[in-house]
Structures are given as C-alpha cells and as structure tokens.
C-alpha positions in Angstrom: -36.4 -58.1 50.9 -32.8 -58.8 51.6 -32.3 -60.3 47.8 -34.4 -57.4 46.7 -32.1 -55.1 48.1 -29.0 -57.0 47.1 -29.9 -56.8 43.7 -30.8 -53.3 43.8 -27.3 -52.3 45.6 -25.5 -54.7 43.0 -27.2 -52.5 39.8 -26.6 -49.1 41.0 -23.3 -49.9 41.6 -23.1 -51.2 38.3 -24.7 -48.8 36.6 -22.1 -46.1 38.4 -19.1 -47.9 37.1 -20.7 -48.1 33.5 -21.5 -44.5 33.1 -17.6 -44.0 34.5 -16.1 -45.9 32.5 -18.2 -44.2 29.4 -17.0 -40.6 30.7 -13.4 -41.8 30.7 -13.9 -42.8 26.8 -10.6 -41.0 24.7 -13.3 -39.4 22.2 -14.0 -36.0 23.5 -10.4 -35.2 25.0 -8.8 -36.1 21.3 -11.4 -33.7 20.0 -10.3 -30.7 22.6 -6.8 -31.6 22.0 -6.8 -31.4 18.3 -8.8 -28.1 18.8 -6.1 -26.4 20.9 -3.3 -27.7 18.4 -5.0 -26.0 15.9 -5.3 -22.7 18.1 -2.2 -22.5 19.1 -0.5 -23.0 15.5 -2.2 -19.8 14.5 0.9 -18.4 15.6 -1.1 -15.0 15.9 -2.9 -13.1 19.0 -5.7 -11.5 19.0 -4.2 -8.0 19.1 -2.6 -8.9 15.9 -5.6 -10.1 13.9 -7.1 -7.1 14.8 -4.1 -4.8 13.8 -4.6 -7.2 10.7 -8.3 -6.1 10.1 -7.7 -2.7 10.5 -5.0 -2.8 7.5 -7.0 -4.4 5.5 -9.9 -2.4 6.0 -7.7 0.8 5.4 -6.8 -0.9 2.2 -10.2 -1.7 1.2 -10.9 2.1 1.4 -9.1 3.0 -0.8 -10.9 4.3 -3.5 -10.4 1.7 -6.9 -7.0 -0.1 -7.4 -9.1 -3.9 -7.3 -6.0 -6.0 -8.7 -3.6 -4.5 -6.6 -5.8 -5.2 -3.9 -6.0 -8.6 -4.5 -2.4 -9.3 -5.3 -1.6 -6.9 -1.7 -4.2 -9.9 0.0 -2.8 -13.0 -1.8 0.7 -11.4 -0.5 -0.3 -11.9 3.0 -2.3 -14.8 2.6 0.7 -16.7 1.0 3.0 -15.2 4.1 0.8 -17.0 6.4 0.8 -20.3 4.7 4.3 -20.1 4.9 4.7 -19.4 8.5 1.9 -22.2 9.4 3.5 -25.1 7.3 7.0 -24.5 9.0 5.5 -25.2 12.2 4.1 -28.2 10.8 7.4 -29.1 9.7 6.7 -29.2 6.0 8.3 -27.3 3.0 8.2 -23.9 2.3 9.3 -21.2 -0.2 12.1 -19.0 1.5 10.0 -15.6 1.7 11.3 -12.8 -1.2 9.0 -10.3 -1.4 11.2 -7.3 -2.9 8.7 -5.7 -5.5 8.2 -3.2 -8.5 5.4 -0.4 -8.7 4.3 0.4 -11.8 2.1 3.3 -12.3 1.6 7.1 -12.9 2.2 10.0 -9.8 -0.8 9.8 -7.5 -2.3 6.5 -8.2 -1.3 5.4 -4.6 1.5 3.2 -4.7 3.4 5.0 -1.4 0.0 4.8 0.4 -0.1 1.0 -0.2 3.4 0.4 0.4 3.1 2.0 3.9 0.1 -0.4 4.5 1.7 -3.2 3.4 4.5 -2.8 5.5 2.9 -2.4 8.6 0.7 -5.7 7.4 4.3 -7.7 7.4 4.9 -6.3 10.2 2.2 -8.1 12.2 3.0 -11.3 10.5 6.5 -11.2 11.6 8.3 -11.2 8.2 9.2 -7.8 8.9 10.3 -6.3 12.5 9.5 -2.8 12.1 7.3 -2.2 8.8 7.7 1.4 8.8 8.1 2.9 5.2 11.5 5.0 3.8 10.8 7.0 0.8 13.5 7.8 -1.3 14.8 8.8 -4.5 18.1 9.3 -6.6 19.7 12.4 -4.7 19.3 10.6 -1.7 21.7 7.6 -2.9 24.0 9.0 -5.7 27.0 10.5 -4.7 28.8 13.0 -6.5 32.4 11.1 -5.8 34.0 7.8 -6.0 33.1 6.0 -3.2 30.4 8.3 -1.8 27.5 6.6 -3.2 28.4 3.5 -1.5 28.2 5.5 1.6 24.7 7.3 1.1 23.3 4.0 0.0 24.3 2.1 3.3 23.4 4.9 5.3 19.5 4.9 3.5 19.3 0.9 4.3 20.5 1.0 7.3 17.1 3.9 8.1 15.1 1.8 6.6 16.6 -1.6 8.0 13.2 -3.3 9.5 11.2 -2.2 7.2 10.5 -0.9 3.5 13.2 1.2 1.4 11.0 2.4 -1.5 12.7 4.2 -3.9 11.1 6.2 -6.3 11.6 6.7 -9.7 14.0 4.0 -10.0 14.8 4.3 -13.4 16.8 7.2 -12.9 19.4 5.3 -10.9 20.6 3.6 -14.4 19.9 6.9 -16.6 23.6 8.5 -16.6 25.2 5.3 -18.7 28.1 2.7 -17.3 30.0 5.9 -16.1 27.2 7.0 -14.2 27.5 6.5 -10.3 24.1 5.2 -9.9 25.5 2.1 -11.2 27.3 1.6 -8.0 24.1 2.8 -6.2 22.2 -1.1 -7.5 25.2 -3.1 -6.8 24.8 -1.7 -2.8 21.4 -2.3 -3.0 21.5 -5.9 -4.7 24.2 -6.9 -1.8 22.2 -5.5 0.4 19.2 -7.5 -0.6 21.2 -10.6 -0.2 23.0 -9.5 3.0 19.6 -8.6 4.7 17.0 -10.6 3.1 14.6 -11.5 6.1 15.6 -7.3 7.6 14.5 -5.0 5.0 12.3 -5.2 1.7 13.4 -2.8 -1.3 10.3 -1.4 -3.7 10.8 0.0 -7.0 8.7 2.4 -7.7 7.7 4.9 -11.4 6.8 5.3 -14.2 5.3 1.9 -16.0 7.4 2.5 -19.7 10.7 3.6 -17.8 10.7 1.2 -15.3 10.0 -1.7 -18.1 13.3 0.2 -20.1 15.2 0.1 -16.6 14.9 -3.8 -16.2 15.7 -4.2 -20.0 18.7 -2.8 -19.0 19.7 -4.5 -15.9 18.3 -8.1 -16.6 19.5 -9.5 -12.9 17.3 -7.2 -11.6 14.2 -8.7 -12.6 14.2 -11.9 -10.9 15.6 -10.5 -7.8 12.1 -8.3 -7.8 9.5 -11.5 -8.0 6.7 -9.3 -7.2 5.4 -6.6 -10.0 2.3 -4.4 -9.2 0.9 -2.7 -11.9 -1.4 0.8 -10.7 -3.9 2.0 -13.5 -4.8 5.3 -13.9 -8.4 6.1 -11.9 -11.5 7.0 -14.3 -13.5 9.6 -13.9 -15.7 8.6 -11.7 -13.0 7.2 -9.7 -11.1 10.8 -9.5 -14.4 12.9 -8.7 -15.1 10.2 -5.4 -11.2 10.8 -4.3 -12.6 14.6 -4.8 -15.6 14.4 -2.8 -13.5 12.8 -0.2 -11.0 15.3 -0.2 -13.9 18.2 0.1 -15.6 16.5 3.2 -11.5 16.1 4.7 -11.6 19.9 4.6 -15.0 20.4 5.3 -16.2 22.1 1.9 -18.7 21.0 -0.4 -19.2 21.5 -4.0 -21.7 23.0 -6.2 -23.6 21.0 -8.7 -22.0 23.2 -11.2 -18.4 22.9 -9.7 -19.3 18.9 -9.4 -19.7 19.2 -13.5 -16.8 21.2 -14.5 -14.5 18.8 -12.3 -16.0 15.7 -14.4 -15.8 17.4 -17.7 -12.3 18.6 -16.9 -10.8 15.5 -15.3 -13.1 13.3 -18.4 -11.0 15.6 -21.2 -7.0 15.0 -19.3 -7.4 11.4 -19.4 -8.3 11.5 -22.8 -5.4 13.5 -24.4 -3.7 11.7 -21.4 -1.3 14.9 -20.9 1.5 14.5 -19.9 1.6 16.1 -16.7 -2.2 14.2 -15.7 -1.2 12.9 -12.3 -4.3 11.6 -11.0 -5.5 12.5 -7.4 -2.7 14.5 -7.7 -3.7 16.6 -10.1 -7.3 16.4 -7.9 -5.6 17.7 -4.7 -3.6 20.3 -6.6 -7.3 21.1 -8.0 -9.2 21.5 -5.1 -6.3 23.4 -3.3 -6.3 26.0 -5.9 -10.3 26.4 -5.9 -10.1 26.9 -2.0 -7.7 29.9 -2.2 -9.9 31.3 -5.5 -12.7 31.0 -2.9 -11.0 32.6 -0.1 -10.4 35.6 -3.0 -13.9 35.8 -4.3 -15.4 36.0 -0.4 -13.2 38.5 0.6 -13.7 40.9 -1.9 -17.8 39.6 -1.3 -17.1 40.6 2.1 -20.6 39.9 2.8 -20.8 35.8 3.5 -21.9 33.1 5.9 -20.9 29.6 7.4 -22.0 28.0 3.9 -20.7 30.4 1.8 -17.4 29.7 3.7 -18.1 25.9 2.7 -19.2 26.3 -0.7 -17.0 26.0 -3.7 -18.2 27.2 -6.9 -17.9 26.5 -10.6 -15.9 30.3 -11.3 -13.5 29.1 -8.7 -12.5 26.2 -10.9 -13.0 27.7 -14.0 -10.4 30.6 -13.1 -7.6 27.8 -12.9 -8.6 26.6 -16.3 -8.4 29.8 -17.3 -4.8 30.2 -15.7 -3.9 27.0 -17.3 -5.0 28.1 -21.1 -3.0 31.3 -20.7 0.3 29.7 -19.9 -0.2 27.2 -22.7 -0.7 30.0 -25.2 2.8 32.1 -23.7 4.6 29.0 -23.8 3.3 28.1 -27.7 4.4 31.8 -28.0 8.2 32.1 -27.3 10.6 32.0 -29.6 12.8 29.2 -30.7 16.1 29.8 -29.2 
C-alpha cells in the first residue's frame, strides 16, 4: 500500500511538472507576438479604415470612369506600402503625388479630386485634404509683382491639402511677356518648398493641357501622376440623369427617357463643341423642370404626379430653343 501510494504521489507529481513545462513551451507566445507586431504596424485605427471605406465606396459610385478608378486605388495602395516599409526600416520612394487631369467639363475630375484628398488625408500624407479650386484670375496679377502675391496667398488657403487649378493651360497662353509665367515659377517653388504640405492638380482640357507641357517641359516630370477622364456614353449620361431625377424627386416619361438618349446619342457623335457631359445633363434636366413648372401652371389643373412627371414636350421645347439660336447665329452678318 505504502509503495502503491508512493508511486502514485511520485507520477502525479510528475505528470504536473510535465504538462508545465509543455505550457511554458515559446511556440504559442512567438505566434501572439508576431500577430501583435503585425497589428500594430498597420499604422491605422479603426476609425480611419472606416473613413477609408466610406471614400472608396463614394468613389465606386460614381457612375463610369473604371481607369481612373483604378489608378485613384493603386494611388492609395502604393501610399500605404510606403508608410508600412519605413517602419520596417526599408527603402521607399519619397511620396510626389502632384498630378494632371485630363478630360472634358463635367466628366468628374473636381469630384474625384475632393475624394482623393480626403483619402490622403486619412493616410497621413496630407494634414487637411480639403480641396481649393482655382483658376487663372485667381493667380494672375495685373502688375509686376502682384501675381507673386495672389499665388502665395491661394497656396497658403490651400496649404494641407489640394490646390487644383483649373484650366491650366491658360496660365502659359499670354506668351514670355505674359504674367502667368511668374504665376508656374511660384507654384514650382512652392512645390519644392512644401512638398509633404500641399499637392497641386492640373486640371483641362486633354489637347491644351498636352500643348501646355509641350511648352513648359520641366513641368512634366514634376507632375508624375497623369489621369486621363473619357467622355461618358450614352448610357453612361442617361444613369447620371436618372440619378439626378430621383435627387430632385422627379421621374421621367418613357418618351422624355427616349428623347434624352436620342439627344445625348447625336452630341457625342458630332462631338460639339460645347458637349460637356453631365453637365450638359444637369443643364438639361434643369431646363425641363422650369418648362414643366410652365406647362402645369398654365394646366392649372394637376396632381402630386403630375408635379413629378417630366414629359417629352418639356425637353423637346429646349431643342427647339437650341435650333433657333443656331439658325440667328448662322444668320448675322459678317462684320
């Protein structure tokens, strides 16, 4: 019994120290540390990744514009990278993300711009990301020494976040005389002087801002980043219309849905010069909706769809306005 018991004692307590020493093994506290390195390295909280999501959810939203999409995501992505492999110590590309816009009026390049500042924003490279909008009367001056002065005063608005200037090309349009000459040299040292404070964006027309960096060639390799913004299609324009309509809380008519598509299908093939894309939608719609205001009144019998409803005739009287003023304008007389 005594042995018995001995040996019994003698294997528990052997057994005890076994399964401690197993539960002190380094195994499972390597795995939890190497988890929380990589957690922490994120270098992002959670209220940002959401902030994140939301962005580029609002991006994805946006009706078309798939490349610029991508390029806005591979932007991001690549700002991450860079952030992540400095705290790992290792090499990475000083950030320059000053860019060029390329496109026609309404084809969304201020929309994404705002977005993709507040998106830089929440990774750090910018501490603001709010979005400046200007164009050439904003910096030239209309003295020696005054542009200078209206230039530093715009980048120092928009310090923390985006300057986008707007048809660019116009800055270099008046010749070497010109002051909107001076108006890129203040910018260019400012883009030096505040590299990691404030990024500039180009923005206009695709053939004048291609003439613009002939011009200028130092220009182009201080803007790595080019974004090119097609022109929507049809189908394209009449979903930025139905989206519109539901904004306002109108509908269209089967026939008014027709006319718009046969419309907007005939502008982008003579590609007019004034075709301006959801522009020219908004401009559009707005027009219809006071036609329709005219037609109810004078109705002066209607109801809460009839107050919705937007008919073919109230598009059709625009075209009609439109044809007119083409034919007085063919009409006048060569002075």
């Amino acid at each position: 019994m005594k042995q018995s018991t001995r040996f019994s004692l003698s294997f528990r307590f052997e057994n005890n120290r076994l399964k401690q020493s197993r539960g002190n093994l380094p195994t499972e506290p390597k795995k939890t540390e190497k988890k929380q390195t990589v957690t922490q390295d994120s270098g992002f909280n959670s209220e940002a990744k959401e902030k994140l999501q939301e962005l580029t959810a609002e991006l994805d939203n946006m009706i078309g514009l798939a490349k610029v999409k991508e390029l806005v995501k591979e932007i991001t992505a690549y700002v991450e990278i860079c952030r992540r492999r400095q705290r790992y110590q290792l090499k990475s590309e000083s950030l320059v993300l000053h860019m060029i816009f390329m496109g026609n009026p309404g084809t969304g390049k201020t929309t994404v711009a705002r977005i993709l500042g507040k998106m830089l924003a929440e990774l750090k490279v910018l501490p603001k990301g709010h979005l400046l909008e200007v164009e050439r009367a904003d910096l030239v001056g209309e003295f020696i020494g005054h542009t200078a002065q209206k230039c530093r005063e715009q980048i120092k608005k928009a310090m923390g976040g985006i300057l986008f200037i707007d048809e660019a090309y116009s800055l270099a349009r008046g010749g070497e005389k010109d002051f909107g000459k001076e108006a890129i040299d203040t910018l260019v040292k400012a883009m030096e002087d505040h590299k990691n404070e404030i990024i500039i964006i180009l923005a206009g027309y695709e053939k004048e801002m291609e003439k613009f960096l002939r011009t200028n060639p130092g220009l182009r390799s201080r803007f790595p980043i080019h974004l090119h913004f097609p022109d929507y299609t049809t189908d394209e324009l009449l979903e930025i219309a139905a989206l519109m309509v539901r904004e306002r809380q109108y509908k269209l008519s089967l026939g008014a849905t027709e006319f718009l598509r046969t419309y907007l299908q005939e502008q982008l093939e003579t590609k007019r010069i004034n075709f301006s894309n959801a522009r020219l939608v908004r401009n559009l719609l707005e027009k219809a909706i006071r036609r329709q205001a005219l037609r109810l009144v004078q109705q002066q019998v209607y109801g809460r769809n009839d107050l919705m409803l937007l008919l073919r005739e109230d598009f059709e009287e625009i075209q009609a306005e439109e044809t007119n003023f083409a034919e007085n304008v063919l009409l006048l007389p060569n002075r």
